[in-house]
C-alpha positions in Angstrom: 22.7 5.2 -15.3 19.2 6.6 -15.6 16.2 5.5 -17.9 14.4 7.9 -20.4 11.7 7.8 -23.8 13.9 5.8 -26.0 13.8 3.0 -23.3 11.0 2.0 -24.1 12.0 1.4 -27.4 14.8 -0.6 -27.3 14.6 -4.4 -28.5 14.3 -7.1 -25.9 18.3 -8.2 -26.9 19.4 -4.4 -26.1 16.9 -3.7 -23.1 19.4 -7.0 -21.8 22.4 -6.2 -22.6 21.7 -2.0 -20.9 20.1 -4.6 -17.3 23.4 -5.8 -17.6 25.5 -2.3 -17.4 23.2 -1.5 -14.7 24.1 -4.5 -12.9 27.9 -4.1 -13.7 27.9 -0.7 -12.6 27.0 -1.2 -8.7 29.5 -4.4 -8.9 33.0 -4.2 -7.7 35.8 -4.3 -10.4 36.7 -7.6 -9.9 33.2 -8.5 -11.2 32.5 -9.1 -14.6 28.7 -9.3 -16.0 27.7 -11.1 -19.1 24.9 -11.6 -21.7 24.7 -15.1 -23.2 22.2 -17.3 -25.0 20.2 -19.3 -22.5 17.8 -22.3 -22.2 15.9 -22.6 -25.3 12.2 -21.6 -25.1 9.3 -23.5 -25.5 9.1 -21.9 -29.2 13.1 -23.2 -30.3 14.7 -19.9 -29.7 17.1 -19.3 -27.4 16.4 -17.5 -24.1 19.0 -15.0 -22.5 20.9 -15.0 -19.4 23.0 -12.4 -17.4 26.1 -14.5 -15.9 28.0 -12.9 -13.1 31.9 -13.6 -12.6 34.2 -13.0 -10.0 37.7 -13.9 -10.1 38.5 -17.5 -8.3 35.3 -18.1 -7.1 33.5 -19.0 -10.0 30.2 -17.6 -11.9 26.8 -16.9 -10.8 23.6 -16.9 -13.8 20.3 -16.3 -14.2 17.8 -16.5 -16.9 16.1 -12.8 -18.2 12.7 -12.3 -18.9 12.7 -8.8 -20.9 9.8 -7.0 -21.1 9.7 -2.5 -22.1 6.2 -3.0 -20.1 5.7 -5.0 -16.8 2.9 -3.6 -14.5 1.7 -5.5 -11.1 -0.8 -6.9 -13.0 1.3 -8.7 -15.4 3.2 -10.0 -12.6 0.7 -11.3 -10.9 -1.3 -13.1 -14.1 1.7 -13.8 -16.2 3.9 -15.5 -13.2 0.8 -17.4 -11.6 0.0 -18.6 -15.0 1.6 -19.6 -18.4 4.5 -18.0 -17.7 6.0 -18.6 -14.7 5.7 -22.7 -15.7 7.0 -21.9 -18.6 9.7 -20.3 -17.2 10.9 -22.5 -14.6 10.3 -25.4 -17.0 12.6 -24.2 -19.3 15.2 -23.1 -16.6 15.2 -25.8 -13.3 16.6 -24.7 -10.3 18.0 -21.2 -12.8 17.2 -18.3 -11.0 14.8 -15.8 -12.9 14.8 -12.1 -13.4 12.8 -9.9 -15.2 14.2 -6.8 -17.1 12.2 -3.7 -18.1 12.8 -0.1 -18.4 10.7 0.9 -14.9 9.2 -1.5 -12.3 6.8 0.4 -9.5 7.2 -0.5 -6.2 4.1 -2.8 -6.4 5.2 -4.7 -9.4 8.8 -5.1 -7.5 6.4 -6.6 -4.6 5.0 -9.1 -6.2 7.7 -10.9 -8.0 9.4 -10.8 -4.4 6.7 -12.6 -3.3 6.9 -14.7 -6.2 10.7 -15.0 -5.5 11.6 -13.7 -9.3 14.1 -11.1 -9.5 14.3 -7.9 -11.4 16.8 -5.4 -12.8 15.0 -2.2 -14.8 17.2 0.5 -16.1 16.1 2.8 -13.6 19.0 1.1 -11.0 16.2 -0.7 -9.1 17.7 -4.3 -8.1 17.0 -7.4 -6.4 19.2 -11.0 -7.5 19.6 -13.8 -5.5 22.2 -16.2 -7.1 22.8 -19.0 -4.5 25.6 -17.5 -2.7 25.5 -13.7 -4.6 22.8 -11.6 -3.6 22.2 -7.7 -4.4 19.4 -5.6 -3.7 19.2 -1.7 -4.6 16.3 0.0 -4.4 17.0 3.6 -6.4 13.6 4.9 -7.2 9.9 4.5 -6.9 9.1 6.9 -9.5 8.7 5.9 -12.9 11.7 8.6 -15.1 9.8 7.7 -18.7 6.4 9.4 -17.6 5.0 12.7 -15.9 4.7 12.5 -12.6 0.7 12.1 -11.8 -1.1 11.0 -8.6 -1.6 7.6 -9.0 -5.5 6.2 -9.5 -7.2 4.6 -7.5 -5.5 5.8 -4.1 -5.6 9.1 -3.8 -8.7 11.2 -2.9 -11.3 10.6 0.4 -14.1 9.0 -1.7 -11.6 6.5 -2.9 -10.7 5.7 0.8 -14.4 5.1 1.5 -14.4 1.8 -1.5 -10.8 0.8 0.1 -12.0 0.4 3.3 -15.0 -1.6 1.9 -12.4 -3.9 -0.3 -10.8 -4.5 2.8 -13.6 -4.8 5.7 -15.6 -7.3 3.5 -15.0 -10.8 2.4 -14.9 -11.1 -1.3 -16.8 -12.0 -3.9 -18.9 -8.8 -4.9 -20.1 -6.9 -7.6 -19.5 -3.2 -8.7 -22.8 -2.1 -7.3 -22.5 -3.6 -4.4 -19.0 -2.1 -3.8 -20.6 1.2 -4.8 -24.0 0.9 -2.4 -21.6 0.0 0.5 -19.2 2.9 0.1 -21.6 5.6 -0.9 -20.0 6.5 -3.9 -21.0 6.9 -7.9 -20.5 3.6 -9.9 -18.9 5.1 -12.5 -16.4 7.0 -10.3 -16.1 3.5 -8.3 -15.2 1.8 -11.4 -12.3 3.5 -12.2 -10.9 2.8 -9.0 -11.6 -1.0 -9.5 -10.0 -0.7 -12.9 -6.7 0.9 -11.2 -6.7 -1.1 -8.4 -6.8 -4.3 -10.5 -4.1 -3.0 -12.7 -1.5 -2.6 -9.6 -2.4 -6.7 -8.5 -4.0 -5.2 -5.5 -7.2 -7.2 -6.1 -8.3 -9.6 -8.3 -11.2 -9.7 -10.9 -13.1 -11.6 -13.2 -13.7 -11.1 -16.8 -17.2 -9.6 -16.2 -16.0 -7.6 -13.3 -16.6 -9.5 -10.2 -14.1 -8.6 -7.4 -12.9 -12.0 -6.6 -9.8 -11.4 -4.4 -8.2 -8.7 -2.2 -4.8 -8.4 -0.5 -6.0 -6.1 1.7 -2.5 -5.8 4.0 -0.9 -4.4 0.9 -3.9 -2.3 -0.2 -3.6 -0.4 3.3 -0.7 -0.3 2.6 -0.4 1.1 -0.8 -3.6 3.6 -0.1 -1.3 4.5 3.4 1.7 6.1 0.9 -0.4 8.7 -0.2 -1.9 9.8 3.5 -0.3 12.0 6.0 -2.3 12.0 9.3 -0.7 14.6 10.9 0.3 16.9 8.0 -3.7 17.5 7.1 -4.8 21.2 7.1 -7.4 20.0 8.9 -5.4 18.9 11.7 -5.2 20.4 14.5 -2.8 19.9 17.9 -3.8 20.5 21.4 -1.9 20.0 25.2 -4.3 18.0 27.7 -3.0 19.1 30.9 -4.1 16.2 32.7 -2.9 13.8 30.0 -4.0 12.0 26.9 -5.7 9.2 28.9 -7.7 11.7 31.3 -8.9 13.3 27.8 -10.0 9.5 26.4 -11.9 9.6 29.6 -13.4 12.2 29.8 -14.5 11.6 26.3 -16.3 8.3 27.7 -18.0 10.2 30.5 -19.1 13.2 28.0 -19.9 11.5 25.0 -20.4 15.0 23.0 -23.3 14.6 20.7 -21.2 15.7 17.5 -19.5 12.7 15.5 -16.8 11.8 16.6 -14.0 8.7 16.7 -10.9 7.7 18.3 -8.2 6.2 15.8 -4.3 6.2 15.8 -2.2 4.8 19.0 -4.3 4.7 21.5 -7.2 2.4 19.1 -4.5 0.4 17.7 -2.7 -0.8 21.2 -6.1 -2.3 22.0 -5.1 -5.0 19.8 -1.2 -4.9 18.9 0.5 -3.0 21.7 3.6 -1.6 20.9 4.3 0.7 23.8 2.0 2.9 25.6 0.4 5.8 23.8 1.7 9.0 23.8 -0.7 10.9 21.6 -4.3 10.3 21.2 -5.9 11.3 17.9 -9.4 12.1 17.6 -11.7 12.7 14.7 -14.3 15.0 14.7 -16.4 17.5 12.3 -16.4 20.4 15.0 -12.6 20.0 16.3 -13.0 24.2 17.8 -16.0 22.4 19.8 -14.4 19.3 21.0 -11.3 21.2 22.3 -13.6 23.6 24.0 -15.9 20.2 25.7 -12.5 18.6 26.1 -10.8 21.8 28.2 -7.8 21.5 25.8 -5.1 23.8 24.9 -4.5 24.8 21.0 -0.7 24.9 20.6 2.0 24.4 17.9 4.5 21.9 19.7 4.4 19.5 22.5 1.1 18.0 21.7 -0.6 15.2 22.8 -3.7 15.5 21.2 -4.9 15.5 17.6 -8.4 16.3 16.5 -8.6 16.0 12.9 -11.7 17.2 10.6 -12.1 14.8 8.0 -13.2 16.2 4.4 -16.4 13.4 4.8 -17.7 11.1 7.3 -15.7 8.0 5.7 -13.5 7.9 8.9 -16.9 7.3 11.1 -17.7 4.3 8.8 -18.4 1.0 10.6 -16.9 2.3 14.2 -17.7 0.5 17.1 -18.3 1.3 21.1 -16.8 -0.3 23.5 -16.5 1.3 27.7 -18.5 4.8 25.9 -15.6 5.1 23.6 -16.1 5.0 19.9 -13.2 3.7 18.5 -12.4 4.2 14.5 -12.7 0.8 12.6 -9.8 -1.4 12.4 -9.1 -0.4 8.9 -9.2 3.3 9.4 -6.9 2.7 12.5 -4.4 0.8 10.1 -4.3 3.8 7.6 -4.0 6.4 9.9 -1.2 4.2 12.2 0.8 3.8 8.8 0.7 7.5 7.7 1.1 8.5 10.6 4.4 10.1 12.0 7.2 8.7 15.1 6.1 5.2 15.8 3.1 5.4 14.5 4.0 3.5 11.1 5.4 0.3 13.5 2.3 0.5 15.2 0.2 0.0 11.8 2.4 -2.9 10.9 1.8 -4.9 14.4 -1.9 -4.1 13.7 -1.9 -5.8 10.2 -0.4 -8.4 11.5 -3.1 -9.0 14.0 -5.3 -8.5 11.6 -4.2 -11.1 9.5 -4.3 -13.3 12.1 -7.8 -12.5 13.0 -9.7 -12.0 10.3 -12.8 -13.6 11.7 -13.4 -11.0 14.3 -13.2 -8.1 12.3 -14.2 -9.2 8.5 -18.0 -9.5 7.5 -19.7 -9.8 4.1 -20.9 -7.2 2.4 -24.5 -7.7 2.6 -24.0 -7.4 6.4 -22.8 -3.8 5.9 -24.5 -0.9 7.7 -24.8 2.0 5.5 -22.3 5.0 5.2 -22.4 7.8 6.9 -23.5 10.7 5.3 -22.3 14.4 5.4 -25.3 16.6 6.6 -26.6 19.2 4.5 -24.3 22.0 6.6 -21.9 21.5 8.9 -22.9 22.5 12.6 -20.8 25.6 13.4 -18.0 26.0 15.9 -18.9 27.3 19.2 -17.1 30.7 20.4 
């Protein structure tokens, strides 16, 4: 059916009764969808509620919450506070569902994991009514706005004040966040402000960073990565093998920076199968291949070295056997941009993760400093 401008001004009675044709439309025929007064609210007036019919088997209802705006961060404020008691007081064991022009992906996460549902005109879908369940998922991009890069994930400074959200325990301050990552406080700010706005952390009214669900900030940060796909990527063959290159990198230990990250530093923890391609940062990759006695080509790669555009990826690394292995965090980004199974490799890492937060988690006063860029770049060796 397809949203556009005049969505978002529609009255909450007509933004319902359009959820309903969008429901209707991916129903079969014997279905029949409804609009009809509901519960009354806490103020007297009647709420609404889509009922769902299908012929001999009875109907199907759930109470609407209509709203032409409905970011993560209403989700997350409005459902864990006034109004998701007042909803459920006014509606028992009634399923809920909010209606809205667009929900993002992120707001559509949240009220699953606040087990609402949603219909928004845009044909994006999720109902559970005891035995009648749909789910559609149409499009993640918003059709009433231009298409921008979302803020807050996209650039490498930002990744340097993710990773910090996510390697240390909250609760800190904005210049603390700043300090850690290396990065202006006025530029970090705005990423706070965005990040806050999509429910991906939580802060007090003075600023304070009081929360963080880190899983779904890699996550969310991860959608607008591409490992592989970087310029400043480039693939090798190692005759002998990816593991003979891995170690010869512990016996050589080349004095330019450099970091393992991907497969081969994620199966340490989660293994999914045995690595097949072993990705390497580094700030002189024409070097490294050269130390490394690998062969440039197009296809049939097994080794990655990857420039980064700033040292962010050597951030908090650690040694282990002469190895310097990525952090954890930088090994889930890269796992979950990454191509083939590199994406189910990131997943079984978060999951570790979550599980051991202990080991890998510190406070922010703890923090060594970020690495810096030097002033020029050593030069590739002919």
């Amino acid at each position: 059916m397809g949203t556009g401008p005049n969505d978002l001004q529609l009255s909450d009675e007509q933004l319902v009764e359009r959820a309903a044709e969008e429901l209707r439309s991916h129903l079969p025929d014997r279905w029949t969808v409804t609009v009809a007064d509901g519960p009354a609210q806490t103020n007297g007036e009647p709420g609404k509620q889509i009922l769902v019919n299908h012929a001999g088997t009875g109907g199907y209802s759930a109470l609407v919450e209509a709203r032409r705006s409905f970011t993560p961060q209403d989700a997350r404020r409005l459902l864990g506070g006034p109004l998701g008691p007042r909803l459920r007081a006014m509606t028992g064991n009634m399923p809920i569902a909010v209606v809205a022009p667009y929900l993002s992906p992120r707001t559509r996460e949240v009220l699953d994991a606040e087990k609402i549902g949603y219909i928004d005109l845009a044909g994006n879908i999720r109902l559970d009514l005891q035995n009648l369940y749909v789910e559609i998922e149409r499009t993640a991009r918003n059709p009433n706005s231009t298409p921008t890069a979302a803020p807050g994930l996209r650039g490498a400074m930002t990744g340097r004040v993710v990773r910090v959200l996510v390697d240390a325990y909250p609760p800190y301050v904005l210049k603390e966040i700043a300090a850690a990552a290396g990065i202006d406080r006025g530029y970090t700010s705005r990423i706070l402000e965005s990040l806050s706005e999509q429910a991906l952390i939580e802060r007090e009214p003075r600023g304070k960073v009081t929360d963080v669900d880190w899983p779904a900030l890699l996550r969310a940060r991860a959608q607008y990565l591409d490992l592989l796909g970087r310029r400043t990527t480039s693939g090798y063959i190692s005759p002998r093998g990816p593991q003979a290159t891995l170690d010869t990198l512990a016996q050589r230990a080349p004095d330019e920076p450099w970091a393992v990250t991907g497969s081969f530093a994620a199966v340490r923890f989660a293994p999914v199968a045995a690595p097949v391609l072993l990705v390497v940062y580094t700030m002189n990759p024409a070097a490294l291949a050269v130390d490394l006695d690998l062969l440039e080509a197009d296809r049939g790669t097994n080794v990655a070295l990857v420039r980064p555009t700033n040292y962010g990826p050597f951030d908090r690394t650690e040694w282990d056997d002469g190895i310097r292995w990525a952090g954890l965090s930088q090994v889930a980004l890269d796992c979950l941009s990454g191509n083939g199974r590199m994406p189910a490799e990131g997943e079984a890492l978060l999951e570790w993760m979550a599980k051991n937060e202990a080991s890998w988690r510190t406070t922010i006063d703890q923090m060594p400093a970020p690495a810096r860029r030097p002033e020029r770049p050593t030069p590739a060796r002919s």
